[in-house]
C-alpha positions as CSV (number, residue, x, y, z in Angstrom):
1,X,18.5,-1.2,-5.0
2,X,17.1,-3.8,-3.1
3,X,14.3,-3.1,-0.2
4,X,12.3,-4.6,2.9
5,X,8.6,-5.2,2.0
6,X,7.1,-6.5,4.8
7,X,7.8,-9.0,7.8
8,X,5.8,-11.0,10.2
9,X,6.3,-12.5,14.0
10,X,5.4,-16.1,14.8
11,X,6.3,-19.0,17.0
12,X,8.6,-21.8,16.6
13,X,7.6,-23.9,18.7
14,X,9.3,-27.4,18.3
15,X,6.4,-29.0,20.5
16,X,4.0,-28.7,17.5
17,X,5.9,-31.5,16.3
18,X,7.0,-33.7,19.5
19,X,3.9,-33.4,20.4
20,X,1.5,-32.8,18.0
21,X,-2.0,-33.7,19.3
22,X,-1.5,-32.9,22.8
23,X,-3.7,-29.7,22.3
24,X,-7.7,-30.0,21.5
25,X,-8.1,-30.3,17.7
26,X,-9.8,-26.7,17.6
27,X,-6.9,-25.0,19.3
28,X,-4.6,-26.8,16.4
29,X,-6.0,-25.9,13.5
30,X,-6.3,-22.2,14.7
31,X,-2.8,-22.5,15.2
32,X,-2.0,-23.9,11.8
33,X,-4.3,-21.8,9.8
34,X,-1.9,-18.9,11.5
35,X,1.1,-20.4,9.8
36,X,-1.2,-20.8,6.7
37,X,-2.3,-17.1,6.9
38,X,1.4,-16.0,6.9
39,X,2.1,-17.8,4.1
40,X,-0.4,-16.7,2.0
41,X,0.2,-12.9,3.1
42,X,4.3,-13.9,2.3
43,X,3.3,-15.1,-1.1
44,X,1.7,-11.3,-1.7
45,X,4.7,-9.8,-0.9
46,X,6.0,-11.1,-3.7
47,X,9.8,-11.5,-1.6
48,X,12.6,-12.6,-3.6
49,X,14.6,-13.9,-0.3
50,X,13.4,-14.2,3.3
51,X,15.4,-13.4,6.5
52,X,14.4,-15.4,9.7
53,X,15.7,-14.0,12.7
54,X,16.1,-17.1,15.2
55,X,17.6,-17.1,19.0
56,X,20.2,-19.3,20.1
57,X,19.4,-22.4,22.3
58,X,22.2,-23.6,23.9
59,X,21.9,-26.4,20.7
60,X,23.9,-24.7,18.2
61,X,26.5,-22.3,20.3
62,X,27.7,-23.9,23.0
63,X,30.6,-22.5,25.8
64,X,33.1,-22.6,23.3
65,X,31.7,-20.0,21.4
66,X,28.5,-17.6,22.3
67,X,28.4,-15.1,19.2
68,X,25.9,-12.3,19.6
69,X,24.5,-11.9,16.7
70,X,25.2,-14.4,13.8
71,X,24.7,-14.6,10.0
72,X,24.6,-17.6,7.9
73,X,26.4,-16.7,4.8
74,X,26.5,-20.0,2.5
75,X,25.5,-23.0,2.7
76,X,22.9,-24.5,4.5
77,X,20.9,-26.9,6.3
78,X,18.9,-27.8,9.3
79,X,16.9,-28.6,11.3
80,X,20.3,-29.8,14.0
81,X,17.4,-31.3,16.4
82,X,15.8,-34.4,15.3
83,X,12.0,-33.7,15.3
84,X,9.0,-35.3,14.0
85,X,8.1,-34.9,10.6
86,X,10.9,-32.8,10.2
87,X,13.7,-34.2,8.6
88,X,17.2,-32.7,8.3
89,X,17.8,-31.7,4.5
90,X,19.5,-28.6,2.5
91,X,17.6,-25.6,2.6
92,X,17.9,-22.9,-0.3
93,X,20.3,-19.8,0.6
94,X,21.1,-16.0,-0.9
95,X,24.6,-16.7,-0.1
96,X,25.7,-13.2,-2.5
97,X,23.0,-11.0,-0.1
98,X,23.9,-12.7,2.9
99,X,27.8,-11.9,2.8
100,X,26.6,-8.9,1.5
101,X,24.6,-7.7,4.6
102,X,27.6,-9.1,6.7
103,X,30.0,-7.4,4.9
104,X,27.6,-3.8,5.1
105,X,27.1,-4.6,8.8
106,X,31.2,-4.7,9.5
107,X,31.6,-1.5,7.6
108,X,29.2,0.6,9.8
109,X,29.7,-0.8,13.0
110,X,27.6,-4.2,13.3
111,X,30.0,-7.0,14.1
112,X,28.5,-9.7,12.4
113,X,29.8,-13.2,13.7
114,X,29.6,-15.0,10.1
115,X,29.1,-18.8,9.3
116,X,29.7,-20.3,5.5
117,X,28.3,-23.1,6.4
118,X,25.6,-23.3,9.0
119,X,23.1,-26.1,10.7
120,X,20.3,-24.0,11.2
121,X,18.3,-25.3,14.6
122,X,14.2,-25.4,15.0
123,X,13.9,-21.6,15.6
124,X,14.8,-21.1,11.7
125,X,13.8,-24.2,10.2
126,X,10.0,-24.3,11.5
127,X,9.1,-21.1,10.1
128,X,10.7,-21.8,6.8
129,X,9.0,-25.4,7.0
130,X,5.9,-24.2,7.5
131,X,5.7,-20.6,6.0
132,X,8.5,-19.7,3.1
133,X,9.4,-24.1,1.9
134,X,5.8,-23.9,0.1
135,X,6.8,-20.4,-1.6
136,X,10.0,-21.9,-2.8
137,X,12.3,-19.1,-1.6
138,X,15.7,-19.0,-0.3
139,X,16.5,-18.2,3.3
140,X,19.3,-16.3,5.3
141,X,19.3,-17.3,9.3
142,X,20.2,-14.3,11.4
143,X,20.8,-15.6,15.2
144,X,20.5,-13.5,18.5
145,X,21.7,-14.2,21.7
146,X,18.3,-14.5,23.9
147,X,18.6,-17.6,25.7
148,X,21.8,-17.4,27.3
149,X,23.8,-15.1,28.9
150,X,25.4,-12.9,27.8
151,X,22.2,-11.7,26.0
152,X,22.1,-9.0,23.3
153,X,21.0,-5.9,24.6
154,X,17.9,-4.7,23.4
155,X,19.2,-1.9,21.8
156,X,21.6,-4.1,20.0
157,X,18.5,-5.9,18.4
158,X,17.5,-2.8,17.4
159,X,20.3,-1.8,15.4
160,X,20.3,-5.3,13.9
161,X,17.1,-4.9,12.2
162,X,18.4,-1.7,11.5
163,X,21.9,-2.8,10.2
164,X,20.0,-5.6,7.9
165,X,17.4,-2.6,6.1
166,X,20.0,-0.7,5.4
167,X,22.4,-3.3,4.1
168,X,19.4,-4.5,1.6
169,X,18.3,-1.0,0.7
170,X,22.4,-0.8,-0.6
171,X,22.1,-4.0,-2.3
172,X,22.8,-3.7,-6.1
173,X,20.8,-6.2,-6.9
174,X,17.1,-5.6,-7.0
175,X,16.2,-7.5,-4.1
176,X,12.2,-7.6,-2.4
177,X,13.2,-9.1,1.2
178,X,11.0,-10.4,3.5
179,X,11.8,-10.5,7.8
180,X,10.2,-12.8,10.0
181,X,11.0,-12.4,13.6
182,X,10.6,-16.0,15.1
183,X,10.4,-16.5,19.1
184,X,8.1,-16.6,22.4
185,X,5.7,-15.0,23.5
186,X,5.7,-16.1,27.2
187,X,7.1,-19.3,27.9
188,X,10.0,-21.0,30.8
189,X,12.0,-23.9,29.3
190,X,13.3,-26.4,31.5
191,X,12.4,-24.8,34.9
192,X,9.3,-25.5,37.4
193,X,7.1,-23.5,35.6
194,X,7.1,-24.6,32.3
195,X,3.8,-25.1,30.8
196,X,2.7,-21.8,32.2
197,X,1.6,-18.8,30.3
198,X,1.1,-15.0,30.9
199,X,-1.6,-13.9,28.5
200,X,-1.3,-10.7,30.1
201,X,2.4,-10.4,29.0
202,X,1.4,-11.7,25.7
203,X,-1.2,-9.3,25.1
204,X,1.0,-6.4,26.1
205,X,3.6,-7.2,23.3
206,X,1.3,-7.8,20.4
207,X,-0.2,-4.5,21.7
208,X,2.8,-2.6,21.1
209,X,3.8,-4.7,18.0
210,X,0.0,-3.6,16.8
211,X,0.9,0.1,17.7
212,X,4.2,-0.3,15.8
213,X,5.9,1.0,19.1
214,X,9.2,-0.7,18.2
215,X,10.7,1.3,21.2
216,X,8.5,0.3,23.8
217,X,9.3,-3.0,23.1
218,X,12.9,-2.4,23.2
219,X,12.6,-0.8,26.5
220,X,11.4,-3.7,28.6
221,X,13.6,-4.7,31.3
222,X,14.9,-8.4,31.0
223,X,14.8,-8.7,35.1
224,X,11.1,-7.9,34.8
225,X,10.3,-10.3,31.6
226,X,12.3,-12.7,32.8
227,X,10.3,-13.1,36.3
228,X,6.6,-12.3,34.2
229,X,6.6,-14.1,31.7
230,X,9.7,-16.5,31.4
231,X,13.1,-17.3,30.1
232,X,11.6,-18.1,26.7
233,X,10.1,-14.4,26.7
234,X,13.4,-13.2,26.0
235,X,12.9,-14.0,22.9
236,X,11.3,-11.0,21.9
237,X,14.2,-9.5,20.8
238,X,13.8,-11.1,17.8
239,X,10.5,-9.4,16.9
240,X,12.3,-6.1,17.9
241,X,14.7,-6.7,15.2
242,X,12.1,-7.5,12.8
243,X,10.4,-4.5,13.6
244,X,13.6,-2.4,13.2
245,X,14.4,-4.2,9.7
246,X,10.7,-3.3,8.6
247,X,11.3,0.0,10.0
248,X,8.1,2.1,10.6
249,X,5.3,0.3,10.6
250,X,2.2,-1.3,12.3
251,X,1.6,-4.8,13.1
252,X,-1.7,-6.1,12.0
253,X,-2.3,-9.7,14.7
254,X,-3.7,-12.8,12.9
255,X,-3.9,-14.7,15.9
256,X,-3.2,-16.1,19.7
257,X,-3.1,-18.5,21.3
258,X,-2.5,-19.7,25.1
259,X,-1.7,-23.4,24.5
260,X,0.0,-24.7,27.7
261,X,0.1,-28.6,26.4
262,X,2.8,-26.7,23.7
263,X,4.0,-24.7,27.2
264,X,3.7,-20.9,25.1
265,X,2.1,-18.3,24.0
266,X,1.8,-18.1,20.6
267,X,1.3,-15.2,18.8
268,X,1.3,-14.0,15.0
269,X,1.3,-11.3,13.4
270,X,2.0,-9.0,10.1
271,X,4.2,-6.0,10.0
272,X,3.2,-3.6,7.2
273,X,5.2,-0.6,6.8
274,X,3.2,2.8,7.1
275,X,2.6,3.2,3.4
276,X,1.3,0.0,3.0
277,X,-0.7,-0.1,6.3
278,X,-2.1,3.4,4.9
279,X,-3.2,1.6,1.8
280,X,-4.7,-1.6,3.9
């Protein structure tokens, strides 16, 4: 019986790497030592696989094809966007658990769209570069629709993270599984106010990911996000997925960071389950 042990939130910001010195040198390394930090609490967890919940950015899903919510189930590699320092290469997969939360999903209502073979895009590849690569473990991308419309309902990320828990907990093989739910905070891409940030906004969601209020979180109004804190604030469905994959828990924050030369709000943090947030 496999299980979730932990998960984490953080940024995937590709301007870390198109632009890497735009920000003041102490604002960078705070940022980095975030990614570090995850890393080093990833490596405690002792995970035998890690799932990264990404968004889709117009890159990899285009008008022929806008799938909902997506599953890699084989073979892999990424990043599809030519960044920096970041060079396109194989990345390790769980194809077996994959198809086997895929397969779980179809069976109790979750329609999985499913790639064998997948180009995973910056919102996958950055956190694995910069958090689970130096651990050496495999990865299975999970993709939501939050950047174009139709967008997943909230409540559909919800049953995602959901849907992925209870596919693992079924697993016959004994597997320790990791989430990290990779997006936002506040941010607009491509429109006149790009390179501003609601701190407010920010501070309101790591708030309720602190409090472990996954249903909060679920019940903000996309309208209302949209016009506060920008397009790329819809991402934070995938950290209500993660939460729901975790299932109940708290969210200890590591860090944030306001960084308008990288146009977002950045925000990490760790989601321990109530028995191990008891212990901590």
């Amino acid at each position: 019986m496999g299980s979730i042990v932990g998960g984490f939130l953080l940024p995937h910001d590709p301007m870390m790497f198109t632009h890497p010195d735009a920000p003041d040198a102490p604002v960078r390394d705070r940022v980095h030592e975030a990614y570090r930090e995850i890393s080093r609490r990833l490596a405690a967890l002792d995970p035998t696989t890690v799932v990264i919940i990404g968004t889709d950015h117009y890159i990899l899903f285009g008008p022929g094809c806008l799938p909902q919510l997506l599953i890699a189930t084989g073979d892999l590699d990424g990043p599809v966007e030519r960044l920096p320092g970041l060079a396109r290469g194989p990345l390790p997969d769980n194809a077996p658990l994959a198809r086997h939360i895929a397969g779980h999903g179809h069976r109790h209502g979750v329609d999985w769209a499913v790639a064998p073979t997948f180009t995973a895009d910056h919102s996958v590849v950055i956190p694995y570069h910069l958090v689970a690569e130096p651990l050496g473990l495999p990865v299975i991308p999970v993709y939501l629709a939050c950047g174009v419309e139709p967008l997943l309902p909230l409540a559909r990320a919800v049953r995602a993270g959901e849907a992925i828990r209870e596919a693992v907990e079924a697993a016959g093989e004994d597997e320790r599984v990791a989430v990290i739910g990779s997006g936002g905070i506040s941010h607009w891409v491509g429109t006149a106010e790009m390179g501003r940030i609601d701190s407010g906004f920010d501070r309101m969601v790591l708030d309720r990911v602190a409090a472990g209020d996954t249903a909060a979180l679920a019940g903000l109004d996309d309208a209302e996000t949209l016009a506060e804190a920008g397009n790329g604030a819809l991402e934070v469905r995938t950290f209500v997925a993660a939460m729901s994959a975790v299932g109940p828990c708290r969210g200890d924050v590591i860090a944030y960071e306001a960084v308008p030369e990288w146009i977002t709000g950045l925000g990490f943090a760790e989601l321990l389950p109530l028995e191990a947030a008891d212990v901590r």
